[in-house]
N, C-alpha and C positions, 0 to 999 in steps of 0.2 A: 283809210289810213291804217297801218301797222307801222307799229316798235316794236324791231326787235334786232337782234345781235346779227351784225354786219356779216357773221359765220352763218349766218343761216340763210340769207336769201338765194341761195341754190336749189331750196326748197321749194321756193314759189315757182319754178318752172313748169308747172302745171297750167298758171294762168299766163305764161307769158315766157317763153325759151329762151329770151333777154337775160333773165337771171340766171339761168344756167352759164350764160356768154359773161356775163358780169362778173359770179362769183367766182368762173375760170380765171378770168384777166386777175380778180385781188388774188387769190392765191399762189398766184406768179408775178405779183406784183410789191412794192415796198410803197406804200400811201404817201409816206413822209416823204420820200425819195421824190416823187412823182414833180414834173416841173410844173409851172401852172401854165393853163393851157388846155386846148381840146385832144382826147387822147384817143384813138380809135379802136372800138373793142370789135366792132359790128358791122363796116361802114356805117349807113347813117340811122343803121337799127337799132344798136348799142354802142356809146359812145360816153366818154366820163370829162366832166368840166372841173377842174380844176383850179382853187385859186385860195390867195396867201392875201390877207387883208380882216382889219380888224370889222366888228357887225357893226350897225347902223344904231342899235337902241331901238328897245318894243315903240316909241313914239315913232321913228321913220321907216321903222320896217311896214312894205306894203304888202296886202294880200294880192296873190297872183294866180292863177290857172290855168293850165294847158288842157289840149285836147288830144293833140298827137304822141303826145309821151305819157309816159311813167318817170317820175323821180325817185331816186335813191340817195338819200342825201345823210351823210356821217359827215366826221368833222377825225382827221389823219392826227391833227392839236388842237388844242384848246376845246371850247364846246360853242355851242350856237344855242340859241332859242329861236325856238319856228312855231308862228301862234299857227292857229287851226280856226276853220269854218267851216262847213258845207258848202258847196258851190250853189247848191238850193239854196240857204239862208242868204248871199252874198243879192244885196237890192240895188246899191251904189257903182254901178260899171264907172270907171274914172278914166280908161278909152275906150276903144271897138277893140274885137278880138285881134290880133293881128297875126296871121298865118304863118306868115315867114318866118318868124320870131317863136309862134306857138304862143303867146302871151295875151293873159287879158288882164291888167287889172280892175281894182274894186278900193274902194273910197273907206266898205264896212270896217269892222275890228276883229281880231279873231276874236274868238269864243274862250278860245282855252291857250296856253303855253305849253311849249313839250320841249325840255333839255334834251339835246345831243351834244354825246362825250362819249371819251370810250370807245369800245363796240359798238356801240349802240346806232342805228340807223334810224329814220324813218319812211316809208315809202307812202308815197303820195303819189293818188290815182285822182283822174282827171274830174273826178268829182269833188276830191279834197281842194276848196283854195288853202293855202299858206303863205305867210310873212315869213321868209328867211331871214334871218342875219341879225335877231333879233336882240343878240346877246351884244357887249361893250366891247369885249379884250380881243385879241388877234387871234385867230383860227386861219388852218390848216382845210379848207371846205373841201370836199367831192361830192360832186353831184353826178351818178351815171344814169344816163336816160335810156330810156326803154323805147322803143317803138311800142302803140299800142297796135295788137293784134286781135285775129279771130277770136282766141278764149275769151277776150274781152268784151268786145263790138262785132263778132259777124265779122269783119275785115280783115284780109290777110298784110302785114307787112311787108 
């Protein structure tokens, strides 16, 4: 997992040329503006989820973890709370991984909490689980997904 400034993840394209595609799209793009919806940065390489809905509360937010993506998740309004785990700590599977989807969740708790507001992002790699949504009031969510590649796993995207 990293936090850091929404300006910055053009940086990371080192591990992943996704952010490069990414932090092109926000630079020419207006967050707030954006309709909700799936937005295409990459075809299904890079691509940003968009959506206008208040969070769930740290009690029903679930932990979750993908395999095929990277998360990039800031908030255009408002803020979110997103617990954290290790994918290693996570003992509780609550269903089977499900591919199509990319989704697994987990029954555990996060560990910790991490405010997104602002600039501020967090990027969530396929070993971080997370509980999105975890804040009360209405947000403004983007989530752009990364295909994970070679830098990462040996795999080309």
């Amino acid at each position: 997992m990293i936090i850091d400034d929404i300006k910055n993840i053009g940086r990371y394209g080192g591990q992943n040329d996704g952010f490069r595609k990414a932090a092109d799209f926000l630079s020419r793009t207006d967050g707030a503006a954006l309709e909700d919806g799936c937005h295409e940065i990459d075809g299904g390489r890079v691509f940003a989820l968009v959506s206008s809905k208040p969070g769930l509360g740290r009690d029903k937010a679930r932990l979750e973890a993908h395999r095929q993506y990277i998360d990039v998740q800031f908030c255009a309004s408002g803020h979110d709370e997103i617990g954290i785990r290790p994918l290693s700590a996570c003992t509780m599977a609550k269903k089977k991984y499900d591919a199509k989807k990319d989704v697994m969740f987990f029954a555990d708790s996060p560990l910790e909490w991490v405010t997104v507001e602002g600039s501020t992002c967090v990027i969530l790699f396929p070993q971080d689980a997370h509980a999105p949504s975890g804040s009360h009031g209405p947000m403004k969510k983007i989530v752009i997904k990364l295909k994970v590649t070679d830098a990462f796993t040996g795999n080309k995207a």
